[in-house]
C-alpha positions in Angstrom: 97.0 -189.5 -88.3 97.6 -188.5 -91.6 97.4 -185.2 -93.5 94.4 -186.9 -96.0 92.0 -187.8 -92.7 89.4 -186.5 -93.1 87.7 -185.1 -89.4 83.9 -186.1 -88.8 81.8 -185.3 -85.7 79.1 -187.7 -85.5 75.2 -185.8 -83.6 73.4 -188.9 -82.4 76.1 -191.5 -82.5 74.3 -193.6 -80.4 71.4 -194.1 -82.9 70.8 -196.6 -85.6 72.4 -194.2 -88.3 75.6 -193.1 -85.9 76.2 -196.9 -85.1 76.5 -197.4 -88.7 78.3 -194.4 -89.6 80.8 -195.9 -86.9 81.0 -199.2 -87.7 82.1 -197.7 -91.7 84.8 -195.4 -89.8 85.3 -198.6 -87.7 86.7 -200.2 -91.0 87.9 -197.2 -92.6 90.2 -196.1 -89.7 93.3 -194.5 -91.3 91.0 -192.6 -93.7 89.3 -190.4 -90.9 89.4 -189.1 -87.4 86.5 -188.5 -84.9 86.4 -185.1 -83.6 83.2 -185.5 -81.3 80.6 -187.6 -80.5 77.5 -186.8 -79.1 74.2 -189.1 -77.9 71.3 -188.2 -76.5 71.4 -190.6 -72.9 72.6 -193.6 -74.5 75.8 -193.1 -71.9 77.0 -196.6 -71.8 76.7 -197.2 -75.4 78.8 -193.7 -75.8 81.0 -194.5 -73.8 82.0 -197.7 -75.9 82.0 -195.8 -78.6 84.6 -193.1 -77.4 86.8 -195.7 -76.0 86.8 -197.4 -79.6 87.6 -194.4 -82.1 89.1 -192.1 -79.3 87.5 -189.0 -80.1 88.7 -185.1 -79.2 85.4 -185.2 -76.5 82.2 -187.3 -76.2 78.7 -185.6 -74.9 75.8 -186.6 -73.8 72.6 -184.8 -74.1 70.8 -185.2 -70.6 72.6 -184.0 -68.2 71.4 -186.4 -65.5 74.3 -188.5 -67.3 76.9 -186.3 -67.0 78.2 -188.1 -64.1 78.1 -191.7 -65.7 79.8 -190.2 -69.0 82.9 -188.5 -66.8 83.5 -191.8 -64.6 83.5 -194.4 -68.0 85.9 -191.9 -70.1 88.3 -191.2 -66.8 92.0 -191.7 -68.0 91.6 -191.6 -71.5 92.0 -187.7 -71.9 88.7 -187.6 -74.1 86.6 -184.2 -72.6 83.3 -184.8 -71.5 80.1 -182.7 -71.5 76.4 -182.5 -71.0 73.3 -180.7 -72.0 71.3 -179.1 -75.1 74.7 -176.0 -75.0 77.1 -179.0 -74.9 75.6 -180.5 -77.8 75.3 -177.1 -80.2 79.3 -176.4 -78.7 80.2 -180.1 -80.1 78.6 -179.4 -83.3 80.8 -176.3 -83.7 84.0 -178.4 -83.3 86.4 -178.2 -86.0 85.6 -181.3 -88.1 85.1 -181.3 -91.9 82.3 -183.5 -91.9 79.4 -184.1 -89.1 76.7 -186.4 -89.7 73.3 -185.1 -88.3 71.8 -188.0 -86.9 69.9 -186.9 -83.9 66.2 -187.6 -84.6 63.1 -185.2 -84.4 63.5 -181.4 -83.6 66.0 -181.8 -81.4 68.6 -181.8 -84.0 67.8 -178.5 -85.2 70.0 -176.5 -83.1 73.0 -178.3 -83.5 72.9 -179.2 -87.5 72.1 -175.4 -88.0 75.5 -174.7 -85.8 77.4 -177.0 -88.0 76.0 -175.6 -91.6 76.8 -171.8 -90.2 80.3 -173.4 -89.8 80.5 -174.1 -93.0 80.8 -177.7 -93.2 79.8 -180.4 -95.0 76.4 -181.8 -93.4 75.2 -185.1 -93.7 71.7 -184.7 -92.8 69.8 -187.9 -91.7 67.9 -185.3 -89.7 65.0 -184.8 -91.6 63.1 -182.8 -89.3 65.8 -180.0 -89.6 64.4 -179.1 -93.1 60.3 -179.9 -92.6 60.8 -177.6 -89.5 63.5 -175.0 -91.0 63.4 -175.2 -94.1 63.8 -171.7 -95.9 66.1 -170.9 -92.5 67.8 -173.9 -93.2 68.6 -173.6 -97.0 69.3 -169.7 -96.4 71.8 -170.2 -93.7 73.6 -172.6 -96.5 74.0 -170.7 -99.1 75.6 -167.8 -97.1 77.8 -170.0 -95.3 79.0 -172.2 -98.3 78.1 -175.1 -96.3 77.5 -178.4 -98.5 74.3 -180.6 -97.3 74.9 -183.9 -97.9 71.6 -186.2 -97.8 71.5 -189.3 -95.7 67.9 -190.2 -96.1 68.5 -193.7 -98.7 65.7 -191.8 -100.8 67.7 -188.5 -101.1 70.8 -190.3 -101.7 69.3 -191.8 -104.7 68.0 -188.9 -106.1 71.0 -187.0 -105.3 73.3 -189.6 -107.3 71.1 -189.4 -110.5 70.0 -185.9 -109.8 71.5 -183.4 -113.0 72.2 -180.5 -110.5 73.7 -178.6 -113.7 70.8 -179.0 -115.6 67.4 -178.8 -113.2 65.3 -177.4 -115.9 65.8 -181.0 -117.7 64.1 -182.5 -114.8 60.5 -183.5 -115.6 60.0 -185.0 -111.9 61.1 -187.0 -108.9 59.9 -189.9 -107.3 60.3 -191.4 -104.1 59.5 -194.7 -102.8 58.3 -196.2 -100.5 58.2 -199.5 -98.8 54.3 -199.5 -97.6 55.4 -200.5 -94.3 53.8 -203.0 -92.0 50.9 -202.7 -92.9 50.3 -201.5 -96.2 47.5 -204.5 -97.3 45.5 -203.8 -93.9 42.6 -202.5 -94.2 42.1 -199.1 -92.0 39.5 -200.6 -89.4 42.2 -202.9 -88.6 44.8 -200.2 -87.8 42.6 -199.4 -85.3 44.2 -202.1 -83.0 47.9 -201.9 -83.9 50.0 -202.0 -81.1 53.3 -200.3 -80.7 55.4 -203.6 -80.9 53.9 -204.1 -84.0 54.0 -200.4 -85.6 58.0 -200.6 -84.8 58.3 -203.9 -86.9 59.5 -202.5 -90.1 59.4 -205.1 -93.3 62.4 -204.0 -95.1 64.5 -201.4 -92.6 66.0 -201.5 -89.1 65.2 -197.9 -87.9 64.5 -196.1 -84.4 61.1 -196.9 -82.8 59.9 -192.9 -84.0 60.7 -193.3 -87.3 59.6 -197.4 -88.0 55.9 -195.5 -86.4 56.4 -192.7 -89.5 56.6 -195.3 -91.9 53.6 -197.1 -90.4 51.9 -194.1 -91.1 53.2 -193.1 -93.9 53.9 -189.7 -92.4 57.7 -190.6 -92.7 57.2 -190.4 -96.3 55.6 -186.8 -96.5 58.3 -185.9 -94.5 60.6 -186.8 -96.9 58.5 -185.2 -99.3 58.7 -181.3 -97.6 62.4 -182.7 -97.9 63.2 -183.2 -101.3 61.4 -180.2 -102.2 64.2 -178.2 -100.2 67.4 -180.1 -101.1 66.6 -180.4 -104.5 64.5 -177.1 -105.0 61.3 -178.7 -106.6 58.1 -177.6 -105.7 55.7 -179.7 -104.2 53.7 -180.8 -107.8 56.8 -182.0 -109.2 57.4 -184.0 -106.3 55.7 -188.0 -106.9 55.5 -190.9 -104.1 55.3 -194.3 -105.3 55.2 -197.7 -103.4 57.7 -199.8 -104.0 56.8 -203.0 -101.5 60.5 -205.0 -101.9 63.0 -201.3 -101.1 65.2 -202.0 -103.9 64.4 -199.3 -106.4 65.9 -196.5 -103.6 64.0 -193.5 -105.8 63.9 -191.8 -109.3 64.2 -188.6 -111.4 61.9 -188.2 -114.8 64.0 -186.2 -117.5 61.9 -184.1 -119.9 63.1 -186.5 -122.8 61.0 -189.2 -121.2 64.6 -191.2 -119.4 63.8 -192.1 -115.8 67.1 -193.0 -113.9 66.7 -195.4 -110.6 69.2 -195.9 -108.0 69.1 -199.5 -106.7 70.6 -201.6 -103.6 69.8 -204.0 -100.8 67.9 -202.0 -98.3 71.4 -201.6 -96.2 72.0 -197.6 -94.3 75.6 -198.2 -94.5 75.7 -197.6 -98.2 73.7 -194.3 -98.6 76.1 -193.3 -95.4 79.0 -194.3 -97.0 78.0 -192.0 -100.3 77.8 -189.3 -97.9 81.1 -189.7 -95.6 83.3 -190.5 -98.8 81.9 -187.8 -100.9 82.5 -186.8 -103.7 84.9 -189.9 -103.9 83.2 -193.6 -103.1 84.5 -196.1 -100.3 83.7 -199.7 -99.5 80.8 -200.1 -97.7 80.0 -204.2 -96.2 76.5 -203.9 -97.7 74.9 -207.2 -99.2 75.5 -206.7 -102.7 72.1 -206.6 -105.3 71.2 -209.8 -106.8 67.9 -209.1 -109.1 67.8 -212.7 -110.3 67.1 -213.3 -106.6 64.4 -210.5 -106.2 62.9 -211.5 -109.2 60.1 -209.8 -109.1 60.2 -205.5 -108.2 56.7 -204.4 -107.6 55.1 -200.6 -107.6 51.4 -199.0 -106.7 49.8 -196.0 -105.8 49.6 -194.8 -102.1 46.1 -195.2 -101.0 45.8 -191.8 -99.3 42.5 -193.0 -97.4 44.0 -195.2 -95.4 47.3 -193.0 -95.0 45.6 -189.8 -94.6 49.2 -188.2 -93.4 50.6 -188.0 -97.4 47.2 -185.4 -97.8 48.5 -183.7 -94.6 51.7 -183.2 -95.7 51.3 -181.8 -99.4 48.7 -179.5 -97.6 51.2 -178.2 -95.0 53.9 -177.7 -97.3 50.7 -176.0 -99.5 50.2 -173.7 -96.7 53.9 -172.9 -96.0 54.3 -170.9 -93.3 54.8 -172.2 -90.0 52.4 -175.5 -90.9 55.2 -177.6 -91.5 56.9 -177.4 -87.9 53.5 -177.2 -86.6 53.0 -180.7 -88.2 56.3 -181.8 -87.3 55.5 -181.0 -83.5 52.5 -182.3 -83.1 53.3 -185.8 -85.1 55.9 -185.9 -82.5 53.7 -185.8 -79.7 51.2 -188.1 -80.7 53.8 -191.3 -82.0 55.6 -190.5 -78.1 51.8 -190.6 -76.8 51.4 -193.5 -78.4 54.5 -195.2 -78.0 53.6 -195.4 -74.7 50.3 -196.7 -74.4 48.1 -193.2 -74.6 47.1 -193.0 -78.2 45.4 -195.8 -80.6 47.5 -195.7 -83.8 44.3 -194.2 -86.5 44.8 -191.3 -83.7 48.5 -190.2 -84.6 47.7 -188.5 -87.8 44.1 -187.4 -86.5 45.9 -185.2 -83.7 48.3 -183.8 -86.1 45.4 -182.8 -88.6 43.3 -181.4 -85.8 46.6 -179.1 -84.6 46.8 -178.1 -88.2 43.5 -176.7 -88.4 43.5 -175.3 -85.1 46.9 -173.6 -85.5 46.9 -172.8 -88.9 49.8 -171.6 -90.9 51.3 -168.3 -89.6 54.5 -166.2 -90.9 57.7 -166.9 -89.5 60.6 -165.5 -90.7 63.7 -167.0 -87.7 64.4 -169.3 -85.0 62.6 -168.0 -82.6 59.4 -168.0 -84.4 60.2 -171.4 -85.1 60.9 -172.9 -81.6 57.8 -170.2 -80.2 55.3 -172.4 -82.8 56.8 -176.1 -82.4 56.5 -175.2 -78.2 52.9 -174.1 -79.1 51.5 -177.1 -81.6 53.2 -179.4 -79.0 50.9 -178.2 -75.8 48.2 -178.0 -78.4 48.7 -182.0 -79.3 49.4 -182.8 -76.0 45.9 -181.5 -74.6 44.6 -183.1 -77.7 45.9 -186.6 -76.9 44.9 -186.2 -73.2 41.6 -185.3 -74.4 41.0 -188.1 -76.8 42.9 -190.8 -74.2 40.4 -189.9 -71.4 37.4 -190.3 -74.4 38.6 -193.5 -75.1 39.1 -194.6 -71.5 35.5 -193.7 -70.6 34.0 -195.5 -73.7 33.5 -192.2 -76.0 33.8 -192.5 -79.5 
């Protein structure tokens, strides 16, 4: 170890962004050193992981594999933990630089631990600003924590993004890949199945999130995203569908300039701006041919047949608690339909039926926030039950 390492804690580890975040370290070994790693149940995975860059202590989220996680680390004098405490402790752990990878609202608790730290924050874990937001952003500022996004649409706006000069900033624009099934029209999305919702074109992502792009909900997301990292408001904030993922996003300058950041649809490179930051490291990317491409092509969203954009621009609209509300119940109908329970046209129909139901009341902490996102989740739960058992006995 050497005084220039720099120390990284890695939340979700196990996940498609922490196994690329590793396999970077992997090749970059003398340049950092792994303070914790933490994984949802993943155990075996972990375990290998821990073994290969030998981290101060490895945890593991359910605590069913507590057991499994203390027997596969014996001997190698890395401590061991389990549970939701475990995880927020590990995130507290003195490292420079954690990446926030674990997905959905889950990673709240623990990426708010690490920005009230101080640290720098690289935050793949969208869900930590749709939910928290306002909290989030607060809790930064008085902490001096730096938020570093992970998101390959962030990343690009944050490398062309004039932080010195935001009032030269007309607009930005994020793309978007369309996913799977961008041409289809929306009686045939009626029948997708799970195996082919996960099937992402362009990215290799978690089955949650490839189901977001599907439905485009991924996208607003990113949306109620950009418009608290980079302090926009919603209006100013464009979506644009980019079919081949080269064009990574955009900002418009008021004199008319539009500056694009551009790559091979690879995570390791948008990771590897965040974990060398403010400096740049080599990252094993396939490099960016365009006379290969040849052709880079853009549309409108067609919000008809992605209803979830609307949702989204309205929740953020709303402001509030809509937003986690959103949040929750979209993750309760992609589980519900993940597993069988739920016809994909159904996902964002639950989510806008919570939001009308629920509405968008004050909240002002964490407790407010975790009191809502346990309400909206019942709420979409009985929703999907209802609609399941519809669709079972032949009601439309």
């Amino acid at each position: 170890m050497t005084d220039t390492q720099r120390t990284v804690t890695v939340l979700g580890s196990t996940g498609s962004i922490g196994r690329n975040t590793l396999d970077l370290i992997e090749r970059n070994r003398s340049a950092y050193r792994v303070e914790a790693l933490v994984a949802h149940r993943n155990v075996d995975l972990l375990i290998a992981q821990a073994r290969s860059v030998r981290p101060q202590c490895a945890v593991v989220a359910d605590e069913a594999c507590y057991a499994a996680l203390k027997d596969g680390l014996a001997g190698t004098g890395i401590a061991v933990a389990a549970g939701a405490a475990a995880v927020v402790e590990a995130a507290q752990r003195p490292a420079e630089w954690v990446m926030s990878a674990i997905v959905g609202a889950a990673g709240l608790e623990p990426t708010m631990a690490a920005v009230r730290r101080g640290s720098v924050v690289a935050l793949a874990n969208k869900e930590s600003l749709v939910c928290a937001g306002d909290l989030m952003m607060a809790e930064v500022q008085k902490s001096q924590a730096t938020l570093l996004p992970v998101d390959s649409e962030h990343s690009a706006i944050f490398q062309v993004f004039d932080f010195d000069r935001p009032q030269s900033i007309e607009k930005i624009i994020l793309t978007a890949s369309g996913g799977p099934f961008r041409t289809w029209e929306r009686s045939a999305m009626a029948s997708v199945t799970p195996q082919q919702a996960v099937a992402h074109p362009n990215w290799s992502m978690g089955a949650k999130i490839s189901v977001d792009s599907a439905t485009m909900m991924n996208k607003g997301l990113e949306l109620i995203e950009a418009h608290h990292l980079f302090g926009l408001p919603e209006h100013q904030i464009d979506i644009l569908v980019h079919p081949q993922s080269v064009i990574h996003s955009m900002v418009s300058y008021v004199d008319g300039s539009v500056l694009a950041q551009l790559g091979t649809p690879d995570m390791r490179t948008p990771i590897a701006v965040a974990l060398a930051w403010p400096a740049r490291m080599e990252a094993p990317s396939p490099r960016l041919d365009l006379a290969a491409v040849a052709q880079l092509t853009f549309e409108s969203p067609d919000h008809h047949r992605f209803p979830a954009l609307s949702l989204v621009r309205g929740a953020l609209q709303s402001g509030g608690a809509a937003p986690t509300i959103m949040n929750a119940a979209n993750e309760v109908a992609v589980a519900r339909f993940l597993a069988g329970g739920l016809g994909f046209l159904e996902i964002t129909a639950v989510v806008e039926q919570t939001l009308a139901d629920l509405g968008a009341p004050a909240m002002s902490s964490l407790e407010d926030l975790f009191a809502f996102d346990t309400q909206a989740r019942h709420h979409a739960a009985v929703l999907c039950q209802k609609r399941s058992q519809a669709a079972a006995s032949g009601i439309s």
